[in-house]
N, C-alpha and C positions, 0 to 999 in steps of 0.2 A: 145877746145876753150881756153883752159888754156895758151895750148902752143905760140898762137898767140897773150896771152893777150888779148883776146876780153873780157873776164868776167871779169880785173880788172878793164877796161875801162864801162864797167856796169857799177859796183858799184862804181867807182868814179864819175858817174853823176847821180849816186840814185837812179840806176834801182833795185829791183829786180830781183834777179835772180830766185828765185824760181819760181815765176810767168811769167818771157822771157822764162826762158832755160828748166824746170825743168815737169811744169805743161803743155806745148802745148806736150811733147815725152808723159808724162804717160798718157794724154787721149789717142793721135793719135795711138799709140801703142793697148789701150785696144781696140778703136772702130778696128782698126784694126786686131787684132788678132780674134775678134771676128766675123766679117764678114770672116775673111779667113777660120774659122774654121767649120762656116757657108758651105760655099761656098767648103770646101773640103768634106762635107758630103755630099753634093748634088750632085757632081762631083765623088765621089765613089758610091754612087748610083745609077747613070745612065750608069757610066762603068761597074758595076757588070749585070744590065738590060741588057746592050750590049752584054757584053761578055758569059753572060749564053745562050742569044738568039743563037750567032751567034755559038759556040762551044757545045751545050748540045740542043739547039731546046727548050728552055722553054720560051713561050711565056711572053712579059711584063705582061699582067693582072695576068699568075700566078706567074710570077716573085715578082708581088707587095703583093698579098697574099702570100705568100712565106716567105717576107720579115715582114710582119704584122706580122707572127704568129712569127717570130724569134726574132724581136728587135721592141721593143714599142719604143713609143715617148719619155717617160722618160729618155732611154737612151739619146738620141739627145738633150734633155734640160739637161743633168748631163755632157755634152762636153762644152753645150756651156754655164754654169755656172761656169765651171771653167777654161775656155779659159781666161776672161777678170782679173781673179782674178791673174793666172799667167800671164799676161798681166802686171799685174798693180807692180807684184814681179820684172820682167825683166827689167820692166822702172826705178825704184827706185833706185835698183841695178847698174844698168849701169849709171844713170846720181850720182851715191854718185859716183860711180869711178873713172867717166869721171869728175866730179870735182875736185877729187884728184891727177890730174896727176898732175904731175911735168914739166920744159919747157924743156925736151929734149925726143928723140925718144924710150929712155929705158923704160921712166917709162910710156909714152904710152903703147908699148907692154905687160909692166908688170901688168898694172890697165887692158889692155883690157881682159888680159887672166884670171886673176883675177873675173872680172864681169860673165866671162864665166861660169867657174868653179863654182863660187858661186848661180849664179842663178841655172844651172843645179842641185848641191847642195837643195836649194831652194823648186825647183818645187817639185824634189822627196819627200822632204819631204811634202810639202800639198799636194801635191796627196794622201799620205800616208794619211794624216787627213781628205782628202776628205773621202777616201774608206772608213774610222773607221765613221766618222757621214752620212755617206749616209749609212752605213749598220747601225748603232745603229735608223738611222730612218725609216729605212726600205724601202729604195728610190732604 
């Protein structure tokens, strides 16, 4: 938005930006990631129910005790507690970069590869502090 000057055109009629540009990506982004993340564990659950039915013959009901006795629920709230959190890392990220681009096509490529990098960066490392306070809590 830089490049087309929309965002100096903001702030010379006293928009915030943080509030137009900044604040709608980091919510839509966490409810989103968070439904998707949602929505991918329920979507490998019912492929793995498929696929053991149809390749191995094990019926869904013991497919679901199966599955009970292998991965609790905790698990599935420990994905989707820090879905919205790297969520909220990727949003920040990418919209400090995307306001620092420059007006031409370089410094596009170079902030977006940038945001990339850094968020991946990023995640690794809280996942890393996830796993040290979900084990020091015994989660």
């Amino acid at each position: 938005m830089r490049v087309n000057e929309e965002t100096d055109a903001m702030q010379t009629i006293g928009l915030n930006i943080a509030e137009i540009l900044v604040l709608p990506r980091v919510l839509a982004l966490i409810v989103s990631l968070f439904l998707l993340t949602f929505y991918a564990d329920v979507v490998g659950i019912i492929g793995g129910m498929v696929m053991t039915y149809l390749d191995l013959g094990i019926t869904f009901p013991a497919f679901m005790r199966e599955l009970e006795s292998a991965i609790s629920l905790r698990t599935l709230l420990v994905g989707l507690i820090k879905a919205p959190v790297f969520a909220f890392v990727i949003a920040l990220v990418g919209c400090f970069e995307g306001l620092r681009v420059e007006r031409n096509a370089g410094s596009v490529g170079k902030l977006t590869t940038r945001s990339v990098v850094e968020s991946i960066f990023l995640i690794i490392a809280l996942d890393a502090v996830f796993s040290v306070l979900f084990s020091v809590l015994g989660i």
